[in-house]
VEXSE-508891 format. One record per residue (C-alpha): x, y, z; residue number from 1; residue in three letters. Coordinates in nm, 3 decimals, always signed. Example, Ala and Ser with C-alpha at 12.3 -4.5 7.8 and 13.67 -1.06 7.14 Angstrom:
BEGIN
+---------+---------+---------+-----+-----+
!       X !       Y !       Z !   n ! res !
+---------+---------+---------+-----+-----+
!  +1.230 !  -0.450 !  +0.780 !   1 ! ALA !
!  +1.367 !  -0.106 !  +0.714 !   2 ! SER !
+---------+---------+---------+-----+-----+
END
This chain:
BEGIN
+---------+---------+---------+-----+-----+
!       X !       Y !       Z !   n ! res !
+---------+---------+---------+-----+-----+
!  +4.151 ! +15.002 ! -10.242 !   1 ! UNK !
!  +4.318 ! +14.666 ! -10.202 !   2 ! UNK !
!  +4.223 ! +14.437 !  -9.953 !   3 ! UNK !
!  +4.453 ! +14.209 !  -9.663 !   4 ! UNK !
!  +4.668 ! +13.977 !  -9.831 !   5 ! UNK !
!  +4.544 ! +13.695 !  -9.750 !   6 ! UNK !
!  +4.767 ! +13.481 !  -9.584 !   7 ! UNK !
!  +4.919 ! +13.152 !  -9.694 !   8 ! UNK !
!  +4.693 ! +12.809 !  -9.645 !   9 ! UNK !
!  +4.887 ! +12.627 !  -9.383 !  10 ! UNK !
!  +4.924 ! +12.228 !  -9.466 !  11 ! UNK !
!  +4.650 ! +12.031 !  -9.341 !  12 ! UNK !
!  +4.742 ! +11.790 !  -9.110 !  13 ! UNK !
!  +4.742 ! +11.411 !  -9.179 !  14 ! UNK !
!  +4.479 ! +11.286 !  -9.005 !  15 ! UNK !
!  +4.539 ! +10.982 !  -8.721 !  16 ! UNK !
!  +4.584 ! +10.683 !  -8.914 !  17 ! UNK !
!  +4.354 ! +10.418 !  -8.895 !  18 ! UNK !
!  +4.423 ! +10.043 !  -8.788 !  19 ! UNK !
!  +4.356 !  +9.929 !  -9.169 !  20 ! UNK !
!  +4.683 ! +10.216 !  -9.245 !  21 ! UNK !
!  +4.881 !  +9.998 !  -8.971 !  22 ! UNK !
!  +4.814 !  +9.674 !  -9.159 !  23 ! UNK !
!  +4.877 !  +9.791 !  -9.475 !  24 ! UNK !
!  +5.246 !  +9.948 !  -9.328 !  25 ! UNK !
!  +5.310 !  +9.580 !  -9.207 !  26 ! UNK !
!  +5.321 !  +9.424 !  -9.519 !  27 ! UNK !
!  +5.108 !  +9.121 !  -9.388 !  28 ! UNK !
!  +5.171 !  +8.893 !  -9.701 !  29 ! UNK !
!  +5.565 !  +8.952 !  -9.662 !  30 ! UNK !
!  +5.529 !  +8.765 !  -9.301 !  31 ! UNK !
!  +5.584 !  +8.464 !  -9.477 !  32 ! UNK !
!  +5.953 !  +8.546 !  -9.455 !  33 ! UNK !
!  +5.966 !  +8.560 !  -9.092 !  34 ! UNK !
!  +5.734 !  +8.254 !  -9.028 !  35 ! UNK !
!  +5.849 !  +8.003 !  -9.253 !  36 ! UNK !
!  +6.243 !  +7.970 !  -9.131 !  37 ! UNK !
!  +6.073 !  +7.902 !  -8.755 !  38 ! UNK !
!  +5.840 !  +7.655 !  -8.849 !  39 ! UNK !
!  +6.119 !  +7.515 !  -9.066 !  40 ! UNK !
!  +6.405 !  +7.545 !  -8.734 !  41 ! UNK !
!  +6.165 !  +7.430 !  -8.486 !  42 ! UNK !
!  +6.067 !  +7.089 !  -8.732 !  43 ! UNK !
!  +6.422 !  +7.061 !  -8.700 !  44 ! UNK !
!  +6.441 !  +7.098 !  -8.366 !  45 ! UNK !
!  +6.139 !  +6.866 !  -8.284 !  46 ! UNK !
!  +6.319 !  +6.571 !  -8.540 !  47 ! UNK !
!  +6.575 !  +6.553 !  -8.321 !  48 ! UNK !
!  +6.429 !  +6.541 !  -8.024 !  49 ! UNK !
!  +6.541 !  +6.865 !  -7.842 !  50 ! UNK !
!  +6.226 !  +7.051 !  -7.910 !  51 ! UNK !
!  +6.049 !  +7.314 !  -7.705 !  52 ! UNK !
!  +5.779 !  +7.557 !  -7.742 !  53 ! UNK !
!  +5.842 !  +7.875 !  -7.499 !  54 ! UNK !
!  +6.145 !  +7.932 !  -7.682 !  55 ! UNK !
!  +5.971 !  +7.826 !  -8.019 !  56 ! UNK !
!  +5.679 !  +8.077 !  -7.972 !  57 ! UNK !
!  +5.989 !  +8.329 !  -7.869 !  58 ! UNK !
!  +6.174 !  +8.318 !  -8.181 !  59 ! UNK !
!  +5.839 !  +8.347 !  -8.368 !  60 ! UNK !
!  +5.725 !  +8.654 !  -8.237 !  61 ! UNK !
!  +6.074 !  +8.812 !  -8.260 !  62 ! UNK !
!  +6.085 !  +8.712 !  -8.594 !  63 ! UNK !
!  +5.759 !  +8.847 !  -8.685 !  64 ! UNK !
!  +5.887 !  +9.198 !  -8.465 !  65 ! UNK !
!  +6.174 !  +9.227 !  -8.700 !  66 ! UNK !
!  +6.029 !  +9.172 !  -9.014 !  67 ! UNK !
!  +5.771 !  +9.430 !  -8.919 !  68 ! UNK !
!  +6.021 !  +9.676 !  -8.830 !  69 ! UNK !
!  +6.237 !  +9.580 !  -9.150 !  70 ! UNK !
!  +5.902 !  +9.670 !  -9.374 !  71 ! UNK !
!  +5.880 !  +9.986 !  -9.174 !  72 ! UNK !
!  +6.165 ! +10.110 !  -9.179 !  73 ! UNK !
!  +6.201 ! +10.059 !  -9.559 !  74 ! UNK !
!  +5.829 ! +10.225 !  -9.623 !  75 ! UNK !
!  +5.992 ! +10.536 !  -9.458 !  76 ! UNK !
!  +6.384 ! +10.536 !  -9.628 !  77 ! UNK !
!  +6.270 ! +10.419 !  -9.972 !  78 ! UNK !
!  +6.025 ! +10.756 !  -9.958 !  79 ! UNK !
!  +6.315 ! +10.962 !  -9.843 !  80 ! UNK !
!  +6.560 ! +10.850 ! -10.096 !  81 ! UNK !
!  +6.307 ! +10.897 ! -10.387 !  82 ! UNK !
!  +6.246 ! +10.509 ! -10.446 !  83 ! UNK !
!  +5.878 ! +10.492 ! -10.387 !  84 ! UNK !
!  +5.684 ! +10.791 ! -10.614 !  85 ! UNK !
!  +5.391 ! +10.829 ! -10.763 !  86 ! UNK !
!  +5.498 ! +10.631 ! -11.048 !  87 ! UNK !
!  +5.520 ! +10.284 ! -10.771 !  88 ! UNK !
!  +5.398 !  +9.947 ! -10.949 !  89 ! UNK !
!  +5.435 !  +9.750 ! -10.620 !  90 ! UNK !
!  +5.170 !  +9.766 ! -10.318 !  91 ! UNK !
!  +5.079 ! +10.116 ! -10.176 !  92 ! UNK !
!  +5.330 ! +10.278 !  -9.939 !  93 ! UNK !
!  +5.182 ! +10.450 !  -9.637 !  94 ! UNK !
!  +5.488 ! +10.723 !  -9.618 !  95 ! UNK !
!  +5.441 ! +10.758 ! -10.019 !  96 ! UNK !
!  +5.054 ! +10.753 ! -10.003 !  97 ! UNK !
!  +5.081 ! +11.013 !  -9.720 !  98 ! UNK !
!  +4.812 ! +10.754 !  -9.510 !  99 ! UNK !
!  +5.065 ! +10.807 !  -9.247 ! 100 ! UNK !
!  +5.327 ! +11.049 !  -9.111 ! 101 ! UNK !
!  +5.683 ! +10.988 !  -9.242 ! 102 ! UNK !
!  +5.824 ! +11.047 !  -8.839 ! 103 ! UNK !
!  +5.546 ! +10.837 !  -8.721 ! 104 ! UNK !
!  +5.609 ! +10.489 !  -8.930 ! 105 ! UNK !
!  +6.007 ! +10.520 !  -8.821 ! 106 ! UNK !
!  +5.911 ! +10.565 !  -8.484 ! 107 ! UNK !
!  +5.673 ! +10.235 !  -8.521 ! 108 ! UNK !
!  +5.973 ! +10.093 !  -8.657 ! 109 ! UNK !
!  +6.194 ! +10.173 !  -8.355 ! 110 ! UNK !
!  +5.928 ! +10.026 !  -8.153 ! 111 ! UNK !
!  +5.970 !  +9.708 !  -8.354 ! 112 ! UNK !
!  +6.290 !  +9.648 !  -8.331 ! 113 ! UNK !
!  +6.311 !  +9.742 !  -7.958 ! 114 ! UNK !
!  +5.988 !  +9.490 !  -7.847 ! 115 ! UNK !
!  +6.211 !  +9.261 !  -8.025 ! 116 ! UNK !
!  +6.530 !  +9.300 !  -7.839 ! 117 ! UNK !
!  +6.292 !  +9.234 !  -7.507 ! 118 ! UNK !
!  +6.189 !  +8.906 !  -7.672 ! 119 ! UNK !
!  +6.607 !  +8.864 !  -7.773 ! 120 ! UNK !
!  +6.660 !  +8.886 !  -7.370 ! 121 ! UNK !
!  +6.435 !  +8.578 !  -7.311 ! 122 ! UNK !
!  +6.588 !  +8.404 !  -7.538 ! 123 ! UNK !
!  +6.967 !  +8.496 !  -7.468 ! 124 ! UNK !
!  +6.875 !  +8.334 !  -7.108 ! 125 ! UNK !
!  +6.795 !  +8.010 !  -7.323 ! 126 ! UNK !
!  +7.071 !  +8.042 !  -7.571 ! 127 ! UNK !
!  +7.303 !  +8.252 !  -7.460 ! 128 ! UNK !
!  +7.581 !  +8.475 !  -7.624 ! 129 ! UNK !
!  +7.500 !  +8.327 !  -7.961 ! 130 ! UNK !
!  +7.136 !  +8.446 !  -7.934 ! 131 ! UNK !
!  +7.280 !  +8.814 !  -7.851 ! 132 ! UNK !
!  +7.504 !  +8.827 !  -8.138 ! 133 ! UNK !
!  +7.215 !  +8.682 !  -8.351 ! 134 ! UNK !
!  +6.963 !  +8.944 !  -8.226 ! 135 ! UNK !
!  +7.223 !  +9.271 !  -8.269 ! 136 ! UNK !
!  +7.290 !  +9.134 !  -8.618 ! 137 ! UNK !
!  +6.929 !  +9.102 !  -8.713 ! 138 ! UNK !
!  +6.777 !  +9.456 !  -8.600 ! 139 ! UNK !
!  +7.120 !  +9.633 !  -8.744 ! 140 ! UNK !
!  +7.074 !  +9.481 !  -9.062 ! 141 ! UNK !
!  +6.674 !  +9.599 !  -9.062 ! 142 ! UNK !
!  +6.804 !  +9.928 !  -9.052 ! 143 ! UNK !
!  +7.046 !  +9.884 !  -9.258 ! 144 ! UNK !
!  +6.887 !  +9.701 !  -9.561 ! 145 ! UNK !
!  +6.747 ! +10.069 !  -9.635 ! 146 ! UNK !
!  +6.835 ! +10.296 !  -9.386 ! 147 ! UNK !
!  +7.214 ! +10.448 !  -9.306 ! 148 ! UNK !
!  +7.487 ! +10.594 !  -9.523 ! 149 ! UNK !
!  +7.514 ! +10.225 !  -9.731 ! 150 ! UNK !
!  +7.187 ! +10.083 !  -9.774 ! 151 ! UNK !
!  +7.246 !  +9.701 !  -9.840 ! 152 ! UNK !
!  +6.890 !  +9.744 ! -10.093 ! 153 ! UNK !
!  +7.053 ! +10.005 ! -10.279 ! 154 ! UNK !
!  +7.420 !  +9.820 ! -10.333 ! 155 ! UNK !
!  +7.292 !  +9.502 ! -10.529 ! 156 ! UNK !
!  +7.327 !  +9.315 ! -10.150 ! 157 ! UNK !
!  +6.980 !  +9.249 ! -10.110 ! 158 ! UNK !
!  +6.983 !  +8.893 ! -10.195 ! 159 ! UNK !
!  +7.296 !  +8.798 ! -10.030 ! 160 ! UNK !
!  +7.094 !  +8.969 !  -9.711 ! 161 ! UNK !
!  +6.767 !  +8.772 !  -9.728 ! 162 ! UNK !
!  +6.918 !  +8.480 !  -9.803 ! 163 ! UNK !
!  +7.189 !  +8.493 !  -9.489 ! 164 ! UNK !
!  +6.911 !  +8.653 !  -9.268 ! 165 ! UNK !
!  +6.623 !  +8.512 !  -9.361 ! 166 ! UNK !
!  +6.744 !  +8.152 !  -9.423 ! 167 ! UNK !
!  +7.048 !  +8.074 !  -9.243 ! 168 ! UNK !
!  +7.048 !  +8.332 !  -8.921 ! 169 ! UNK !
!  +6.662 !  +8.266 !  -8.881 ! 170 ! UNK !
!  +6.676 !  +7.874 !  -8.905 ! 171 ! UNK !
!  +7.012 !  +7.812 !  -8.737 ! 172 ! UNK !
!  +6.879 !  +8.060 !  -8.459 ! 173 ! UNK !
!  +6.535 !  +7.892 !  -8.416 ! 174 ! UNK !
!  +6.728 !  +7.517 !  -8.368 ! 175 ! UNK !
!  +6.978 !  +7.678 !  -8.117 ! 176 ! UNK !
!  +6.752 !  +7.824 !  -7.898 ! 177 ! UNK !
!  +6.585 !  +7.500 !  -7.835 ! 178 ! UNK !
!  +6.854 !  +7.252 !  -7.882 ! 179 ! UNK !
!  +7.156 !  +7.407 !  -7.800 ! 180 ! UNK !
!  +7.275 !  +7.264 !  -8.088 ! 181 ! UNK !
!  +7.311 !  +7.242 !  -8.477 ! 182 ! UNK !
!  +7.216 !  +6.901 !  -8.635 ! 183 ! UNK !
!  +7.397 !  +6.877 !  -8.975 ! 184 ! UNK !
!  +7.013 !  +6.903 !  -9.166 ! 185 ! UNK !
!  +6.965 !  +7.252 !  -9.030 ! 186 ! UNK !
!  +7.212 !  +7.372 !  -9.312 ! 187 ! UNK !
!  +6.990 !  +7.273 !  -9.636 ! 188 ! UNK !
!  +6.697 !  +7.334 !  -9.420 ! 189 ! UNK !
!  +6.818 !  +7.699 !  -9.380 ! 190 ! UNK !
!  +6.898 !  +7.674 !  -9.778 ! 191 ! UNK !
!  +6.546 !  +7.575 !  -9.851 ! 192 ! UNK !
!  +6.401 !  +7.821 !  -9.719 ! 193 ! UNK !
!  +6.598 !  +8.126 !  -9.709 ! 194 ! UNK !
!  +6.573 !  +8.078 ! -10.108 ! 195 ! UNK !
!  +6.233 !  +8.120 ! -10.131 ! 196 ! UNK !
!  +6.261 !  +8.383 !  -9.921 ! 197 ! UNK !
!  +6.465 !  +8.541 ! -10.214 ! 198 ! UNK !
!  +6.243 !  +8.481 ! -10.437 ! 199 ! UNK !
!  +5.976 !  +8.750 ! -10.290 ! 200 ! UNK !
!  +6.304 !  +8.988 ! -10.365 ! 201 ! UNK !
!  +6.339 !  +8.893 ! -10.669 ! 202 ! UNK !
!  +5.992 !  +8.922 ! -10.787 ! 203 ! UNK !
!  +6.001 !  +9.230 ! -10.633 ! 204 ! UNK !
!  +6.297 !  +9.395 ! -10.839 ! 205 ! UNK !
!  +6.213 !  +9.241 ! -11.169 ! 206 ! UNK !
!  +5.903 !  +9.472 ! -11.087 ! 207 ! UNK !
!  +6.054 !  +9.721 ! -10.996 ! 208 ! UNK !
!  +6.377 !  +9.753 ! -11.223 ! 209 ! UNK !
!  +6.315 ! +10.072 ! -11.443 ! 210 ! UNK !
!  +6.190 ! +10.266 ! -11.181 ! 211 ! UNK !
!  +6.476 ! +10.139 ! -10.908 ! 212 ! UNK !
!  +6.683 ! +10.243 ! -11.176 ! 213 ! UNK !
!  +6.563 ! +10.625 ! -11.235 ! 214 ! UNK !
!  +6.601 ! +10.630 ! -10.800 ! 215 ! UNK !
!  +6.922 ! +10.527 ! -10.848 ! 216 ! UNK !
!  +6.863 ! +10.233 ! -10.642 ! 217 ! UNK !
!  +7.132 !  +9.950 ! -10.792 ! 218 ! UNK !
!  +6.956 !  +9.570 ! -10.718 ! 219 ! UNK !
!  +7.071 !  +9.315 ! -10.935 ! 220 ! UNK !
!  +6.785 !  +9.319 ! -11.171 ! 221 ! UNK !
!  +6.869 !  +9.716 ! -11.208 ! 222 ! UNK !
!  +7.211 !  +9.614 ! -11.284 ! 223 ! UNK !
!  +7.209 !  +9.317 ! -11.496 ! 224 ! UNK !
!  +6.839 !  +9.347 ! -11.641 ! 225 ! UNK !
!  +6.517 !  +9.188 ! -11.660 ! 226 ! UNK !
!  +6.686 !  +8.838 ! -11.817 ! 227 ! UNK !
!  +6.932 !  +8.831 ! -11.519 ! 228 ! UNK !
!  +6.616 !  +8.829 ! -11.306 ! 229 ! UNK !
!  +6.415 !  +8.584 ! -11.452 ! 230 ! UNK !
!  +6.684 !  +8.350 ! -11.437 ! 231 ! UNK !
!  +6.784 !  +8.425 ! -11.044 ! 232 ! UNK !
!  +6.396 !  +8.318 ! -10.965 ! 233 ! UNK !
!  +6.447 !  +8.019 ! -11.151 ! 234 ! UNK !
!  +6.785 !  +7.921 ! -10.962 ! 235 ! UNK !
!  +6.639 !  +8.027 ! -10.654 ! 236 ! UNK !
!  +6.290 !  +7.784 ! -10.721 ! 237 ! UNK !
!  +6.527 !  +7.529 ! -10.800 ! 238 ! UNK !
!  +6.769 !  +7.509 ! -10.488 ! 239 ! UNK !
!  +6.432 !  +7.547 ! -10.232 ! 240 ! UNK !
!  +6.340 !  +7.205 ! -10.326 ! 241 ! UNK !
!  +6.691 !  +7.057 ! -10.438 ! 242 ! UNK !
!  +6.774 !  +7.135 ! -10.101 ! 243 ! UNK !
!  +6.544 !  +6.909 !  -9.911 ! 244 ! UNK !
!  +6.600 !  +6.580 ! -10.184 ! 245 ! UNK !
!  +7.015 !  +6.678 ! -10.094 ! 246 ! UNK !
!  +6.925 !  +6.637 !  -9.690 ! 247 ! UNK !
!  +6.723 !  +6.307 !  -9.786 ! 248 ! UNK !
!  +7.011 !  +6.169 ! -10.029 ! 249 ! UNK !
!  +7.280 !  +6.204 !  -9.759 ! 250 ! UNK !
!  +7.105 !  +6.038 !  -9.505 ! 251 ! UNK !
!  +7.044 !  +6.386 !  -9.283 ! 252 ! UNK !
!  +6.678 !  +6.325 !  -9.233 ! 253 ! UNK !
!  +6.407 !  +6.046 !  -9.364 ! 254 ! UNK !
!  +6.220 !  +6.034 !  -9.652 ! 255 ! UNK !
!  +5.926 !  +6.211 !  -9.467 ! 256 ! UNK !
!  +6.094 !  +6.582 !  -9.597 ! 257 ! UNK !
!  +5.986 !  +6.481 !  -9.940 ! 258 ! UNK !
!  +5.604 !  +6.615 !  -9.898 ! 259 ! UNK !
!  +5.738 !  +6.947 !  -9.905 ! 260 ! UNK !
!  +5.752 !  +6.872 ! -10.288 ! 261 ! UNK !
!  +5.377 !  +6.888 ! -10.241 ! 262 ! UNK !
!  +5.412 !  +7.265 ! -10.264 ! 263 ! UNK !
!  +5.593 !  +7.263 ! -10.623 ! 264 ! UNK !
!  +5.272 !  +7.288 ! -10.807 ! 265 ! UNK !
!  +5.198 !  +7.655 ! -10.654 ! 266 ! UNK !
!  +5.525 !  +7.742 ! -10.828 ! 267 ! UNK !
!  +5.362 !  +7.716 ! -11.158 ! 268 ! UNK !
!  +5.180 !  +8.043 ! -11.194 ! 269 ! UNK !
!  +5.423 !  +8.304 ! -11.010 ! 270 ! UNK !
!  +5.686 !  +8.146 ! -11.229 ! 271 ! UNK !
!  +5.432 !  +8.196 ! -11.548 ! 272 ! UNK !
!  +5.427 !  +8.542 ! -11.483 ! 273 ! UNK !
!  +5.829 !  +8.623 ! -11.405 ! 274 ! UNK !
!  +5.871 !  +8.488 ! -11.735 ! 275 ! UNK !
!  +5.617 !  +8.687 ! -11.936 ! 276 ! UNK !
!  +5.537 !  +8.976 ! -11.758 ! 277 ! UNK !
!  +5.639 !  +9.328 ! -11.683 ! 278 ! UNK !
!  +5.530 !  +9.594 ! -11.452 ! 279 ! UNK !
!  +5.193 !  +9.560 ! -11.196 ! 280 ! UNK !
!  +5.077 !  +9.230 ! -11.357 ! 281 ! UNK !
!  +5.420 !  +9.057 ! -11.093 ! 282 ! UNK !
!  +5.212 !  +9.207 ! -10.787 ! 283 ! UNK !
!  +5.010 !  +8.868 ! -10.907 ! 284 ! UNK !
!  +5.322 !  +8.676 ! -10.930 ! 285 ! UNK !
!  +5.422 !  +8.876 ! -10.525 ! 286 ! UNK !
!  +5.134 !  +8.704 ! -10.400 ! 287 ! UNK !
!  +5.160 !  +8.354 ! -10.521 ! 288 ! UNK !
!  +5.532 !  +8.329 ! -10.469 ! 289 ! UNK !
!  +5.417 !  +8.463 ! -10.054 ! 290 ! UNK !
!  +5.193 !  +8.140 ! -10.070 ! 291 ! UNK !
!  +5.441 !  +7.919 ! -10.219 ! 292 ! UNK !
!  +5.654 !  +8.029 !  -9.946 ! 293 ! UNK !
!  +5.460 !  +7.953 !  -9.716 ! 294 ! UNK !
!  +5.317 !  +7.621 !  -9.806 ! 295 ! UNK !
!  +5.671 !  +7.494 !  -9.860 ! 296 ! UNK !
!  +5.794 !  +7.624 !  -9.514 ! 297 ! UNK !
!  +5.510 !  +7.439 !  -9.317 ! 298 ! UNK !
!  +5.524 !  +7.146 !  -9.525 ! 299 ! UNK !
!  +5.904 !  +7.155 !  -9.461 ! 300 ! UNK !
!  +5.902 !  +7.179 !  -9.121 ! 301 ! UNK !
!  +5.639 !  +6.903 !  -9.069 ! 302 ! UNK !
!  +5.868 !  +6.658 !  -9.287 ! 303 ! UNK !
!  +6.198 !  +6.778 !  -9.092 ! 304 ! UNK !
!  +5.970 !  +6.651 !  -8.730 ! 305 ! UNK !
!  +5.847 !  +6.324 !  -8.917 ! 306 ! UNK !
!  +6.195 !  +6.208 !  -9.091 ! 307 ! UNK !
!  +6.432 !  +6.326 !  -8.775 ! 308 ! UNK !
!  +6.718 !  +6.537 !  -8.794 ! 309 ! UNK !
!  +7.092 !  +6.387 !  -8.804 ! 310 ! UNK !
+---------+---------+---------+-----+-----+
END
């Protein structure tokens, strides 16, 4: 005589995820992004005189907010659409590694972006209706980058949307909100350093192109190959510090914004590796680009406050 059929193992539970899980889900070294545009609006700021540090410290942590969110949000839609598998080269994905619950890391994104619009209201009473526009634009595209019916990742947009939000939105945002204006060097400022900005992105598909490609997920490098790549990084290096020696040429700021050329020689290894290597061997070339980044962003802003802004 048969026994009870025993019955089905429910799914165990994922269990609460730890603080170290939360980090990881941030994306820490991708904060570059989000820090170096401020330092490099508020330099501009300070160099021409108008600058202040409530709103400074403001933009910084909303900055930070949405670039949190952003990486959030993307951990959880890139698992849903089938970009991040098993077969990942980049970074470990919490949603993907199951460290935490899909519903869990969009709701931490939600919280993101809405701590950010509280920061946005200080700052629309600084900067008014510009700010507002500025801050609606910002979380939407978050979202939007990998979420929604049209993700801007998936469409070949992605650089077109780092460089606009990243660069042009962040800086030009950052000046406004203390000076209530736009000094003419904010523009190549914003070019500066919404291209290196890009080139996390781009390090980032080149990666990540055969495996974008079998997710159906149609960057640039997925479209046009791992040449076209090499040789957007390369542009991209090129215009973050041609940018800067364009502002000094035409008399927009002083000759101070040249030690941001003291970062160039952390561009040598990243840009090694894009050239020569394939697959998990570019999470090398992820990092060093982040400190590039980084470097050249405070170094920036520290030569916009020395040389003045025009």
């Amino acid at each position: 005589m048969n026994g009870p059929t025993p019955s089905p193992a429910l799914p165990r539970p994922l269990p609460s995820p730890a603080l170290r899980s939360w980090l990881l889900a941030a994306r820490p070294r991708t904060l570059t992004a989000a820090v170096a545009p401020v330092a490099a609006g508020t330099g501009v700021a300070f160099g021409a005189g108008a600058g202040r540090w409530g709103p400074a410290l403001a933009a910084l942590a909303g900055a930070l907010l949405i670039q949190i969110g952003t990486n959030l949000s993307n951990d959880y839609y890139d698992f849903q659409k089938g970009a991040d598998t098993r077969e990942r080269l980049g970074p470990t994905r919490v949603t993907q590694g199951g460290l935490i619950a899909p519903r869990s890391v969009l709701a931490a994104a939600g919280l993101c972006f809405a701590a950010a619009t509280l920061v946005g209201l200080y700052l629309a009473s600084v900067g008014g209706w510009p700010v507002v526009a500025i801050g609606v634009c910002s979380v939407l595209a978050g979202w939007a980058y990998t979420g929604g019916p049209a993700p801007l990742g998936y469409l070949g947009l992605g650089e077109l949307f780092v460089l606009l939000f990243f660069g042009f939105v962040a800086v030009a945002g950052t000046v406004w909100v203390q000076a209530l204006a736009l000094p003419p060097v904010t523009w190549p400022a914003a070019l500066s350093v919404g291209s290196t900005a890009t080139l996390l992105l781009s390090v980032n598909n080149l990666r990540d192109i055969e495996t974008d490609r079998r997710a159906g997920k149609r960057t640039l490098a997925a479209r046009f190959g791992v040449g076209f790549a090499r040789a957007e990084y390369l542009l991209f290096l090129s215009l973050a510090f041609a940018a800067p020696l364009a502002a000094w040429a035409t008399g927009l700021t002083g000759p101070a914004v040249l030690v941001c050329l003291a970062a160039l020689p952390l561009a040598r290894a990243p840009l090694r590796l894009v050239a020569r290597a394939h697959g998990r061997v570019l999470n090398q070339a992820l990092a060093g680009t982040a400190r590039l980044q980084l470097v050249h962003g405070l170094l920036l802003a520290a030569g916009l406050w020395w040389g003045g802004a025009r």
